[in-house]
C-alpha positions in Angstrom: -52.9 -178.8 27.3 -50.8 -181.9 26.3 -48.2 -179.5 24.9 -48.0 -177.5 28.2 -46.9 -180.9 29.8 -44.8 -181.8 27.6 -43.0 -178.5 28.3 -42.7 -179.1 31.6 -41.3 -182.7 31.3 -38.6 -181.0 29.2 -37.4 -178.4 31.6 -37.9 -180.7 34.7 -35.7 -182.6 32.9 -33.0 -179.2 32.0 -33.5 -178.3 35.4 -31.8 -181.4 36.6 -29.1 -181.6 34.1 -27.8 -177.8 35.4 -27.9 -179.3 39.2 -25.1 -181.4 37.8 -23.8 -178.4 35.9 -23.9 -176.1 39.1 -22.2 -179.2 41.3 -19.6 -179.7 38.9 -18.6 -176.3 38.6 -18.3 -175.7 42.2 -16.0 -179.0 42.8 -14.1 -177.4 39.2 -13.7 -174.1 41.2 -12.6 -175.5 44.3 -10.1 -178.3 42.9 -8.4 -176.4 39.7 -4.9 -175.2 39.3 -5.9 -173.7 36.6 -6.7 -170.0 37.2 -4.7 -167.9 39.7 -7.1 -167.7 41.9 -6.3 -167.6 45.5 -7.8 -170.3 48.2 -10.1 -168.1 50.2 -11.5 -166.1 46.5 -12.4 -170.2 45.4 -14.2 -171.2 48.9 -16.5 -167.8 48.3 -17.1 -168.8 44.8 -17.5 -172.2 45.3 -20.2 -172.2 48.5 -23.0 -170.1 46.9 -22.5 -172.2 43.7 -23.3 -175.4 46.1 -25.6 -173.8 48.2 -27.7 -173.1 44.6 -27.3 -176.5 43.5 -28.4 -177.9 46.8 -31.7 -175.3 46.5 -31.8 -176.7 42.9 -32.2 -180.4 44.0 -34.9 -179.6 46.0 -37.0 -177.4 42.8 -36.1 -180.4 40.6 -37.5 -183.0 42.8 -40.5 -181.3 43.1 -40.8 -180.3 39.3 -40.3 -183.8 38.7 -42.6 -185.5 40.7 -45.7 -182.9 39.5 -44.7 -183.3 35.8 -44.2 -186.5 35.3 -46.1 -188.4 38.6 -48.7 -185.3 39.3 -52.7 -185.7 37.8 -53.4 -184.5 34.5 -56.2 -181.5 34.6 -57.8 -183.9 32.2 -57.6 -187.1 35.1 -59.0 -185.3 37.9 
């Protein structure tokens, strides 16, 4: 069961590097020059890829806090 936690340490961890990833790419989207893309096409790509991010924040926190701060089956 170790390895099972382990695991989820690991993608807790992924999860929270891709909110960056999503944030990032929604600022990149928003701020570039360098696609032809017009201004209202960026704001519709850009909001759902924030909106996600912000949803992802929420998953990570709480992935976080049971893998790495929840009871082991083995503790309780």
């Amino acid at each position: 069961m170790n390895n099972n936690r382990m695991y989820d340490k690991i993608f807790a961890i992924f999860g929270t590097i891709m909110v960056f990833f999503y944030f990032g790419l929604a600022i990149f989207i928003l701020t570039t020059d360098l696609f032809d893309i017009d201004k209202a096409l960026r704001i519709i790509l850009a909001v759902p890829l924030f909106i996600y991010a912000l949803y992802r924040v929420f998953l990570s926190y709480e992935k976080i806090k049971e893998s790495f701060f929840g009871k082991n089956e083995d503790e309780k």
